[in-house]
Backbone as JSON Lines, residues from 0, in Angstrom:
{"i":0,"aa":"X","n":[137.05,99.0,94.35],"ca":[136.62,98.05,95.32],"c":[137.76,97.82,96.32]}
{"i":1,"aa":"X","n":[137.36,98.0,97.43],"ca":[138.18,97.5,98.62],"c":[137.73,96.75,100.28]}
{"i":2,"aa":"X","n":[138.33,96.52,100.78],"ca":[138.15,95.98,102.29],"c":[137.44,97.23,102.74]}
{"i":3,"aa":"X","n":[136.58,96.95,103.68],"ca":[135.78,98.02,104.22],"c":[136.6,98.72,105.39]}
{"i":4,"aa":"X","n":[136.8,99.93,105.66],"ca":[137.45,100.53,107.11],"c":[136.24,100.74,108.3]}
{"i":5,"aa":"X","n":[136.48,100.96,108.9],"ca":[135.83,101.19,110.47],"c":[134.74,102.85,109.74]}
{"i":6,"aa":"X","n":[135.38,103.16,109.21],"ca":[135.01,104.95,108.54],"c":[133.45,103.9,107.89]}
{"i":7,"aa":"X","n":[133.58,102.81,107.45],"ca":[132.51,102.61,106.29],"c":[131.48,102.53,107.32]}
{"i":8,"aa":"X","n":[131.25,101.65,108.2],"ca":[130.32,101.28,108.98],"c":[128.99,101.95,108.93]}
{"i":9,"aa":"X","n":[129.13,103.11,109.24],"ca":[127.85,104.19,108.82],"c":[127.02,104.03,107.1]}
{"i":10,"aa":"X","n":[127.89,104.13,106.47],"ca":[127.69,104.55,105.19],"c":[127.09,102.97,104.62]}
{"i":11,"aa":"X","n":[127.72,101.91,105.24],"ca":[127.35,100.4,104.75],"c":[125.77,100.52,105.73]}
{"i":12,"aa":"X","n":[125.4,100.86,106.87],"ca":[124.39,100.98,107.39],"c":[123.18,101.09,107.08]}
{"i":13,"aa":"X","n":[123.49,102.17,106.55],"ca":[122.52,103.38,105.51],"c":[122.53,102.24,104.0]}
{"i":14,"aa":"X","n":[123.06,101.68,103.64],"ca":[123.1,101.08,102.44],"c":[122.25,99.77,102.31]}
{"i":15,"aa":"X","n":[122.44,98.91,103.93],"ca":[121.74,97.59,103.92],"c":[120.5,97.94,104.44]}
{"i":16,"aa":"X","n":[120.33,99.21,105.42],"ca":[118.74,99.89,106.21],"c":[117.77,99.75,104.53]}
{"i":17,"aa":"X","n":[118.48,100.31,103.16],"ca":[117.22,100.73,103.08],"c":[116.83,99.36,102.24]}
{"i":18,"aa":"X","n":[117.44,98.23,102.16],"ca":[116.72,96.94,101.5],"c":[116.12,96.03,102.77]}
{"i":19,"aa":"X","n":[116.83,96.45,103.82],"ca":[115.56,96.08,105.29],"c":[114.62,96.37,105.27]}
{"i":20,"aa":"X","n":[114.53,97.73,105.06],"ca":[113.27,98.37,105.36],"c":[111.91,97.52,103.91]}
{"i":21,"aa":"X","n":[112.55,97.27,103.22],"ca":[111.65,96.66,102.17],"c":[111.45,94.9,102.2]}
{"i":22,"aa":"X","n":[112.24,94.5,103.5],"ca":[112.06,93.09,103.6],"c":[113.12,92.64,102.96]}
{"i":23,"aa":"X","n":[114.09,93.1,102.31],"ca":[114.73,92.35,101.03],"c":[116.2,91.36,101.51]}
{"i":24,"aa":"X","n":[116.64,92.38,102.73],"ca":[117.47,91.47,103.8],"c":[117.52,91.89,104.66]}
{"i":25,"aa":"X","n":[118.45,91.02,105.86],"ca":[118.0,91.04,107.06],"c":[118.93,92.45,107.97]}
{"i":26,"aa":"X","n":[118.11,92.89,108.48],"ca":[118.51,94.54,109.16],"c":[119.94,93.96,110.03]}
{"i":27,"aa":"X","n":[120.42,95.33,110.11],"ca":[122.11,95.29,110.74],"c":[121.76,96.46,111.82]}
{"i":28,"aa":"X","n":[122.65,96.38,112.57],"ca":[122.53,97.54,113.56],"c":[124.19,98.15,113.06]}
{"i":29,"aa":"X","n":[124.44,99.29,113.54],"ca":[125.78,99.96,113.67],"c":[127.07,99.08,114.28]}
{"i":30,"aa":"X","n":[126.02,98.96,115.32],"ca":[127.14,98.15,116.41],"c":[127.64,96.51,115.26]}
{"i":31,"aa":"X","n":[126.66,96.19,114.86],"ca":[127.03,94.64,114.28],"c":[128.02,95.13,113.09]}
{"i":32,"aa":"X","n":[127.77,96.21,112.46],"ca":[128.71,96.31,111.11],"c":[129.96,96.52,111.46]}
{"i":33,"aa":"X","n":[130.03,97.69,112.34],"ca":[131.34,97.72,113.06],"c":[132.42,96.52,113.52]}
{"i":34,"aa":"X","n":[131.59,95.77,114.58],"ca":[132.32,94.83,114.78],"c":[132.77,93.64,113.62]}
{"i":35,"aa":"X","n":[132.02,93.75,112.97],"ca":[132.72,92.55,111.73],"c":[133.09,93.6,110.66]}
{"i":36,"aa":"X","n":[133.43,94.99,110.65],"ca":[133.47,95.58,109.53],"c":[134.98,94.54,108.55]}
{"i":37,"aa":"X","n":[135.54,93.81,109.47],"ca":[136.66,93.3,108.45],"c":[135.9,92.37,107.57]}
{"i":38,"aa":"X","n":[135.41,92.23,107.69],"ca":[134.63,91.17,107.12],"c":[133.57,91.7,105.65]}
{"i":39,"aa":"X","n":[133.5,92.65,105.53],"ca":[133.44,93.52,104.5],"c":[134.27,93.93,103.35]}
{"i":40,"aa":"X","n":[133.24,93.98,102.32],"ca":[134.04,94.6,101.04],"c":[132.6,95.93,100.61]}
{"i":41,"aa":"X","n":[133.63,97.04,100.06],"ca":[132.76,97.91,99.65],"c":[133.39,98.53,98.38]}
{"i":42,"aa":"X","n":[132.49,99.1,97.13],"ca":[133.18,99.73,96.17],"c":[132.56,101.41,96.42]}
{"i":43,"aa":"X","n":[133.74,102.04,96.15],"ca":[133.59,103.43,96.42],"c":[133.34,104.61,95.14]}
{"i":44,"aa":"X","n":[132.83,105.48,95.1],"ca":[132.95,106.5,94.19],"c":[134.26,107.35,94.68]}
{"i":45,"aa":"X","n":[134.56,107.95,93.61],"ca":[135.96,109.07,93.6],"c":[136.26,109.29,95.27]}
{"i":46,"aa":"X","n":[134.78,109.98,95.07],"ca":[134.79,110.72,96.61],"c":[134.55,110.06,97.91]}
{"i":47,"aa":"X","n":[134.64,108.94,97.92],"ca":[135.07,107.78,99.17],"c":[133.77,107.33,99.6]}
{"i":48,"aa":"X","n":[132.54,107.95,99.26],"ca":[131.33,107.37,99.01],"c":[130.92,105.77,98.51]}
{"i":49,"aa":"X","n":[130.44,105.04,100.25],"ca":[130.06,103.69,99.67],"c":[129.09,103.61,98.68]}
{"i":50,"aa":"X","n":[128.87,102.73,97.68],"ca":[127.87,102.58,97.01],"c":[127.32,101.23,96.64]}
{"i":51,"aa":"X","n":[128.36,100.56,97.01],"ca":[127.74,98.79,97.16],"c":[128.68,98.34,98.22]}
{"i":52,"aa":"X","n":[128.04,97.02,99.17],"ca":[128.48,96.27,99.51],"c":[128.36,95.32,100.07]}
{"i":53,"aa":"X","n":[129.34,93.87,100.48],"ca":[129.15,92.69,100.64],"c":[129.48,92.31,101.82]}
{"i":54,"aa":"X","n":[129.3,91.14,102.54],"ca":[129.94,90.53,104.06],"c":[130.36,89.35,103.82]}
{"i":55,"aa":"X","n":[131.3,88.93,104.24],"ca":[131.76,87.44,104.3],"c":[130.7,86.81,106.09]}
{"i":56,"aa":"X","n":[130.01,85.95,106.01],"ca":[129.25,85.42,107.5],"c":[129.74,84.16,108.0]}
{"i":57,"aa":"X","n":[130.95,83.81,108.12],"ca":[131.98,82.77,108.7],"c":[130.45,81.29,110.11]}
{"i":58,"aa":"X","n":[130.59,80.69,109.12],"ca":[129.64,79.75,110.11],"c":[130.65,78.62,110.64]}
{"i":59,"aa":"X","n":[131.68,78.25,109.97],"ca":[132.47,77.61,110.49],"c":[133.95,77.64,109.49]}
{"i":60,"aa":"X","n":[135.3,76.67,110.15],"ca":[136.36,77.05,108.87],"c":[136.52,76.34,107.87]}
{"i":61,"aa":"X","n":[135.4,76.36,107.67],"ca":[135.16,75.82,106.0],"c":[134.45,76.21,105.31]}
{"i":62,"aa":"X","n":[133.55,76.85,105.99],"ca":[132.12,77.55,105.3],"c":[131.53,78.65,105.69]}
{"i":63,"aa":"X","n":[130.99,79.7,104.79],"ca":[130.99,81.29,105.08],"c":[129.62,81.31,103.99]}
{"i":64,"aa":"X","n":[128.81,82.29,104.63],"ca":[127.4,83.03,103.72],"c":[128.16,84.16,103.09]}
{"i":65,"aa":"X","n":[127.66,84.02,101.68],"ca":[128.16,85.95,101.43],"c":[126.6,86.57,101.69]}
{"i":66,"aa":"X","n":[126.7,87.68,102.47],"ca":[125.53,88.16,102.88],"c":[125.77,89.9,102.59]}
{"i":67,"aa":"X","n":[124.69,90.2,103.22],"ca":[124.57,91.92,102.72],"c":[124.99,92.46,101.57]}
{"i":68,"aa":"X","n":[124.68,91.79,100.45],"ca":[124.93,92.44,98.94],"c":[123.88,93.31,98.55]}
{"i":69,"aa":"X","n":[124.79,94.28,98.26],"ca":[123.95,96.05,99.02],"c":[124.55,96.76,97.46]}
{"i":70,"aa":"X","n":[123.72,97.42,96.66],"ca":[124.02,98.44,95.65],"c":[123.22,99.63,96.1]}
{"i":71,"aa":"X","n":[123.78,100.75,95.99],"ca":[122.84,101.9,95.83],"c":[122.41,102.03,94.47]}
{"i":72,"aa":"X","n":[120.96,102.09,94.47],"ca":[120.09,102.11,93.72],"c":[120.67,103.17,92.19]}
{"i":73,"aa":"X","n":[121.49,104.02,92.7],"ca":[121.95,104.6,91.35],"c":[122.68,104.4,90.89]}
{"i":74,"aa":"X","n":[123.6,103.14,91.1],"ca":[124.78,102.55,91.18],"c":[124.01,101.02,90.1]}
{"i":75,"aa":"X","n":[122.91,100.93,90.17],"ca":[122.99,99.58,89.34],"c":[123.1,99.24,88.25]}
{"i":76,"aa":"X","n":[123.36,98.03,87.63],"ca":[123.47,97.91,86.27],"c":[125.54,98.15,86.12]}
{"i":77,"aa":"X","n":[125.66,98.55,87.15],"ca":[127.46,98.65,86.26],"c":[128.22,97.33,86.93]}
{"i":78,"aa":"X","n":[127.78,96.55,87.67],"ca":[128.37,95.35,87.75],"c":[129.25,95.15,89.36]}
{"i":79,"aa":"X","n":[128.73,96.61,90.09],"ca":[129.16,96.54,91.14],"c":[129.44,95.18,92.56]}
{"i":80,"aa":"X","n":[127.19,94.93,92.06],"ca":[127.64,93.65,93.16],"c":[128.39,92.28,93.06]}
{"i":81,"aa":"X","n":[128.49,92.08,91.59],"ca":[129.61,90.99,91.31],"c":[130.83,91.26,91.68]}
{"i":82,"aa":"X","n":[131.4,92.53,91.12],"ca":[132.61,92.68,92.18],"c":[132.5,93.03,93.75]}
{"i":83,"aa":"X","n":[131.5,93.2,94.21],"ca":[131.48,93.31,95.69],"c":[131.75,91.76,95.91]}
{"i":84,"aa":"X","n":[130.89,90.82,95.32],"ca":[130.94,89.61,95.78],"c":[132.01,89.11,95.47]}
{"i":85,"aa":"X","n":[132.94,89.14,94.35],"ca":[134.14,88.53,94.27],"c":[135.43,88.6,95.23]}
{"i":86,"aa":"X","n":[134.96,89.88,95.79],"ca":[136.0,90.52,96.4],"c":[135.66,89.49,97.87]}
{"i":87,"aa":"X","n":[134.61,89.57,98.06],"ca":[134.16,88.56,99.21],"c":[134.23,86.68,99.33]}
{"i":88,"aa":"X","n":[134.65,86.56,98.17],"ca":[135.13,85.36,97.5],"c":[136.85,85.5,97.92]}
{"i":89,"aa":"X","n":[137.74,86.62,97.36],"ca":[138.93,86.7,97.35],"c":[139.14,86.18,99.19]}
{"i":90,"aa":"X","n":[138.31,87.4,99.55],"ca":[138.64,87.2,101.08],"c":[138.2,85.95,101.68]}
{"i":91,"aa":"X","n":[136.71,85.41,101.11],"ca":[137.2,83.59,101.77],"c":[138.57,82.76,101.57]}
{"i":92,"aa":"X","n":[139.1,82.73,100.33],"ca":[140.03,82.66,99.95],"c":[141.13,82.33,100.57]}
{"i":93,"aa":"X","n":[141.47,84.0,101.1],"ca":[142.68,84.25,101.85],"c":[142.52,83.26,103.73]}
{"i":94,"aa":"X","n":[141.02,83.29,103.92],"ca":[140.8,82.48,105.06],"c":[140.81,81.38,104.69]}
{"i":95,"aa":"X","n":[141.01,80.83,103.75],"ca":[141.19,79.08,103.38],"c":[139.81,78.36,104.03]}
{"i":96,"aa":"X","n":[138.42,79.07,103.49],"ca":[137.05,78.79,103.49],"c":[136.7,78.11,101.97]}
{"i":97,"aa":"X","n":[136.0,77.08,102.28],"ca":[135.99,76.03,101.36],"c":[134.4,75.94,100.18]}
{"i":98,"aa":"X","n":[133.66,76.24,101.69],"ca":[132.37,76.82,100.5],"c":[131.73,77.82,101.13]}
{"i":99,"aa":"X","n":[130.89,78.19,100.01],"ca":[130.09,79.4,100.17],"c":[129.03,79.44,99.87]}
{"i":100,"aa":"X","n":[128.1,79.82,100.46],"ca":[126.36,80.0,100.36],"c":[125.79,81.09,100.54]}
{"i":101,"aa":"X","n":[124.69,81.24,99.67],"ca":[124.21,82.94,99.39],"c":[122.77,82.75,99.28]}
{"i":102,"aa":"X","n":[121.96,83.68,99.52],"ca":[120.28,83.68,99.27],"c":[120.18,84.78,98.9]}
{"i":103,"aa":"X","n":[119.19,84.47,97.85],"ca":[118.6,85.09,96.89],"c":[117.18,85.5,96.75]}
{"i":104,"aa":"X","n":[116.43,86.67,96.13],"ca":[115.18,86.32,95.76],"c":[115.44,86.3,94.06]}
{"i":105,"aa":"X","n":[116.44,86.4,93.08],"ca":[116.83,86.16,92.07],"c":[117.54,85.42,91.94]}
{"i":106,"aa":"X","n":[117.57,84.46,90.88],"ca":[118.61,83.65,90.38],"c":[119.88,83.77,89.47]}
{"i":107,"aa":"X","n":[119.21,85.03,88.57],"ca":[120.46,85.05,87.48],"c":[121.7,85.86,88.53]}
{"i":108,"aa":"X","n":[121.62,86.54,89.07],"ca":[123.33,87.19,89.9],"c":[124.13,86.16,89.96]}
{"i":109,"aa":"X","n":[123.32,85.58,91.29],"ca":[124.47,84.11,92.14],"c":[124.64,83.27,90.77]}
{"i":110,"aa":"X","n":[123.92,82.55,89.71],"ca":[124.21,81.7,88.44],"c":[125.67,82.58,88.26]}
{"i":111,"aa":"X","n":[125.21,83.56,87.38],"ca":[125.91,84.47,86.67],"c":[127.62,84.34,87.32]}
{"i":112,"aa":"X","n":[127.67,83.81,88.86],"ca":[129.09,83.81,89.19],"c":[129.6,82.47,89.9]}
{"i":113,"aa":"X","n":[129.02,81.5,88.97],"ca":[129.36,80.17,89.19],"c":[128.52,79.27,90.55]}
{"i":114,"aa":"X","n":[127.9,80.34,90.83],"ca":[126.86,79.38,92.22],"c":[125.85,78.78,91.17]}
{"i":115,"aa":"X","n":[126.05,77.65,92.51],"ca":[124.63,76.7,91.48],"c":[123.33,76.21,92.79]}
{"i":116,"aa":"X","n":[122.05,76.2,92.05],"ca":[121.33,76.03,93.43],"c":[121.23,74.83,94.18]}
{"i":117,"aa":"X","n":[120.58,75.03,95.66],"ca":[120.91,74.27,96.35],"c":[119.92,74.52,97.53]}
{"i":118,"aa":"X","n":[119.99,73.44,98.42],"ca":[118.42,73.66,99.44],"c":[119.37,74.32,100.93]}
{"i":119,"aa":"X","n":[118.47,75.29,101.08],"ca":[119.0,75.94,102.44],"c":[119.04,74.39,103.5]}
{"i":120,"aa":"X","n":[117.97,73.57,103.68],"ca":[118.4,72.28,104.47],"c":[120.11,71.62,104.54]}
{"i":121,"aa":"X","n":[120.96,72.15,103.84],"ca":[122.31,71.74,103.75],"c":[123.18,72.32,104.96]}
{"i":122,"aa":"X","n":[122.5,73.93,105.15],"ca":[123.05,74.33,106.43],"c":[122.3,75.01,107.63]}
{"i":123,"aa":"X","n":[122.56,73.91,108.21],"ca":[120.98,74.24,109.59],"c":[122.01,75.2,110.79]}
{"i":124,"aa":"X","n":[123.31,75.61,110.51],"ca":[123.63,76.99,110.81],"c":[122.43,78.42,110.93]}
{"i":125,"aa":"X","n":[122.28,78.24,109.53],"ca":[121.47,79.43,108.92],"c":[120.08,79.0,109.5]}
{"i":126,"aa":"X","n":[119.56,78.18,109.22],"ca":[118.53,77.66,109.56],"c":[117.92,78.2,111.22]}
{"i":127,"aa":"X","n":[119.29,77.97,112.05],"ca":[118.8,78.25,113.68],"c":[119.04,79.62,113.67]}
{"i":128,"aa":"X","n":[119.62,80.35,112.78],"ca":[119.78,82.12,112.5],"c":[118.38,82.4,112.64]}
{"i":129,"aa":"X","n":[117.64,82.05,111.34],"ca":[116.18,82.31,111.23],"c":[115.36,81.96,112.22]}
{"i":130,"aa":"X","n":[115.69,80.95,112.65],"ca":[114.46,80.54,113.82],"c":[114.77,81.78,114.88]}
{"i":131,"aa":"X","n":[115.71,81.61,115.56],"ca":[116.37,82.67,116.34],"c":[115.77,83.89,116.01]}
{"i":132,"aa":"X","n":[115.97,84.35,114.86],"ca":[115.61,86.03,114.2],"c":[114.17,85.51,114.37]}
{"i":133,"aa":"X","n":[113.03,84.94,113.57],"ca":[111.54,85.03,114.01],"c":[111.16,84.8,115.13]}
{"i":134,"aa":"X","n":[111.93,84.44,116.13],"ca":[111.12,84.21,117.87],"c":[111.42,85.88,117.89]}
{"i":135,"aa":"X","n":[112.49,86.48,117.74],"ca":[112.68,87.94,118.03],"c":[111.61,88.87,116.93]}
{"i":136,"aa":"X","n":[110.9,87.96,116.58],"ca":[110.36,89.34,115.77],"c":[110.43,89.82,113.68]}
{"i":137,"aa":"X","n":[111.42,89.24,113.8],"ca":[112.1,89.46,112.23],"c":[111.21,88.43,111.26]}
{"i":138,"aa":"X","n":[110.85,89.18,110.27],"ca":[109.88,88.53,109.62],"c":[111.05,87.93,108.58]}
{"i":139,"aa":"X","n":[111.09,86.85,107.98],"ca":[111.99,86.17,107.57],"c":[111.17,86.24,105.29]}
{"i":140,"aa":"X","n":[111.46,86.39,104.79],"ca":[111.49,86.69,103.56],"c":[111.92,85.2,102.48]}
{"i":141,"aa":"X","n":[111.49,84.11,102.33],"ca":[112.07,83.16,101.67],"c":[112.81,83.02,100.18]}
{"i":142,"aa":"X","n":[113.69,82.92,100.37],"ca":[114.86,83.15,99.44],"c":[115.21,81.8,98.66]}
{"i":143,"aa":"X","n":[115.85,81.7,97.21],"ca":[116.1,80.75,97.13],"c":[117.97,80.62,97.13]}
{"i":144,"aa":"X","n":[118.46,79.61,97.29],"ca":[119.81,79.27,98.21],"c":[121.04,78.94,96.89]}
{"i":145,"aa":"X","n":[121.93,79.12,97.37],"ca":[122.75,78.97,96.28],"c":[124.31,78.7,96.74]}
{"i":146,"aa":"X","n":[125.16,78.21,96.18],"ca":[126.22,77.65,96.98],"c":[127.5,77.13,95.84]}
{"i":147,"aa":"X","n":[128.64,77.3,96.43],"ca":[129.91,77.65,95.33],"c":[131.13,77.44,96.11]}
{"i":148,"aa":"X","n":[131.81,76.24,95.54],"ca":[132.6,75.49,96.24],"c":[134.36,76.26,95.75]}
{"i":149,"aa":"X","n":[134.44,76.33,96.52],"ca":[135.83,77.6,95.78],"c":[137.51,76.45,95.52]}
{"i":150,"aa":"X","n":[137.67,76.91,94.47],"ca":[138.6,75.97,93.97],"c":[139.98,77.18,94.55]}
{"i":151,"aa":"X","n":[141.34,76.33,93.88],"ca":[142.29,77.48,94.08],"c":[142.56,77.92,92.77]}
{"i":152,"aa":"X","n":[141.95,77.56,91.74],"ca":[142.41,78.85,90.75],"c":[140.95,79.49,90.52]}
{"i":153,"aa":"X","n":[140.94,80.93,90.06],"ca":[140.04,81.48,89.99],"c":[139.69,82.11,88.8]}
{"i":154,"aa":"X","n":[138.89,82.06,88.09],"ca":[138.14,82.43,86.87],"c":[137.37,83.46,86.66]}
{"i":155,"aa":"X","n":[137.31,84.26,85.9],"ca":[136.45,85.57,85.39],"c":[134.76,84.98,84.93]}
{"i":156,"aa":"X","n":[134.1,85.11,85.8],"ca":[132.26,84.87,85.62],"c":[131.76,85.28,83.98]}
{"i":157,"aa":"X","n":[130.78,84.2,83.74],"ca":[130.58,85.09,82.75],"c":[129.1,84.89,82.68]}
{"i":158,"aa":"X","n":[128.69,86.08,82.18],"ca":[126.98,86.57,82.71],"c":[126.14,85.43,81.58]}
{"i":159,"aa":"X","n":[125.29,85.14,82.62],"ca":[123.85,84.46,81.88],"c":[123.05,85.03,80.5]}
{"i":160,"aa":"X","n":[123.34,86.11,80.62],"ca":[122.36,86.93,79.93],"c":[122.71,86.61,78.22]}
{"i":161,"aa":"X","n":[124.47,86.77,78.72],"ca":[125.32,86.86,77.18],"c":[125.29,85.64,76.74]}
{"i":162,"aa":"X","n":[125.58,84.5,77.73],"ca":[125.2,83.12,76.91],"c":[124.0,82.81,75.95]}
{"i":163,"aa":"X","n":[123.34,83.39,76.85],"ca":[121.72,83.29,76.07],"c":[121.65,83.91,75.19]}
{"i":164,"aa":"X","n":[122.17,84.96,74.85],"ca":[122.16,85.92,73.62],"c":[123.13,85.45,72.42]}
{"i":165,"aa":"X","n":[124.03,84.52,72.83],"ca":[125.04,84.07,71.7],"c":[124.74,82.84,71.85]}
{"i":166,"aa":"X","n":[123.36,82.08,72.18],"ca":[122.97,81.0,71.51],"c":[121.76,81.5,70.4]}
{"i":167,"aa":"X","n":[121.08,82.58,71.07],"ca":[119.5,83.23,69.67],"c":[120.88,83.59,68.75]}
{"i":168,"aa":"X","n":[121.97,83.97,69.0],"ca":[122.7,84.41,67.53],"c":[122.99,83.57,66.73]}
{"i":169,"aa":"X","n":[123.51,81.9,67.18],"ca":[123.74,80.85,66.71],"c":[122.57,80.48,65.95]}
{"i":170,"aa":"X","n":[121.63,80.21,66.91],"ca":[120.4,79.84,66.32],"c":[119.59,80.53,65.2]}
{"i":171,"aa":"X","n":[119.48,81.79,64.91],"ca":[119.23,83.0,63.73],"c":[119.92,82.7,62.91]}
């Protein structure tokens, strides 16, 4: 996992096109990835091949969307987009951004890394995004919202799944 280069832009393109194309988030052009490519984290195979990745979306200096959390489909299941997203956490971080908000059409990911839910009405930032994007056309997909107030020490997530599984063990 690393900061995205100017080289990724294409390859992150191709990565967020094809969950656009299914409604799942909101389409990027070349030109937009490029220009915020700092603002990116991507994890790579050997061969420098993107295969997931994340955006930090700076709404003001305190508060940032993590947006475009992007896996290639053969890539899932190994835990990529949590570290895409952490890494996008590190980098609010380093900008001394205070909270963070994410949408979802699942809940266990964002849980799974300390976000807890919350009503998109908290940031009417995002809110005039969408209005903005449906006068243009963009069919808007309703998500549910999630949000994670970043402390300065930082902790290793630990998945939903396993809690639940080492309470049926308790309980057996």
């Amino acid at each position: 996992m690393r900061r995205a280069a100017r080289a990724d832009a294409q390859q992150i393109l191709e990565l967020v096109a094809q969950y656009a194309a299914q409604g799942l988030m909101l389409p990027r052009t070349l030109d937009q990835i490029a220009t915020r490519i700092d603002n990116y984290v991507v994890a790579v195979e050997q061969s420098g091949r993107v295969v997931a990745c994340a955006a930090l979306e700076e709404y003001s200096p305190s508060l940032a969307e993590v947006s475009s959390v992007a896996v290639a489909p053969t890539h899932h299941g190994k835990g990529l987009g949590s570290q895409v997203v952490l890494g996008v956490e590190r980098l609010a971080r380093a900008r001394d951004i205070e909270e963070l908000f994410a949408l979802s059409l699942t809940d266990n990911f964002f849980l799974s890394l300390s976000y807890s839910p919350t009503a998109i009405s908290r940031y009417p930032e995002k809110l005039s995004r969408y209005e903005a994007l449906t006068k243009s056309g963009v069919d808007i997909v309703p998500k549910r919202c999630f949000q994670k107030v970043l402390g300065t020490a930082w902790a290793a997530p630990q998945l939903v799944e396993k809690k639940a599984s080492l309470k049926q063990k308790k309980a057996g």
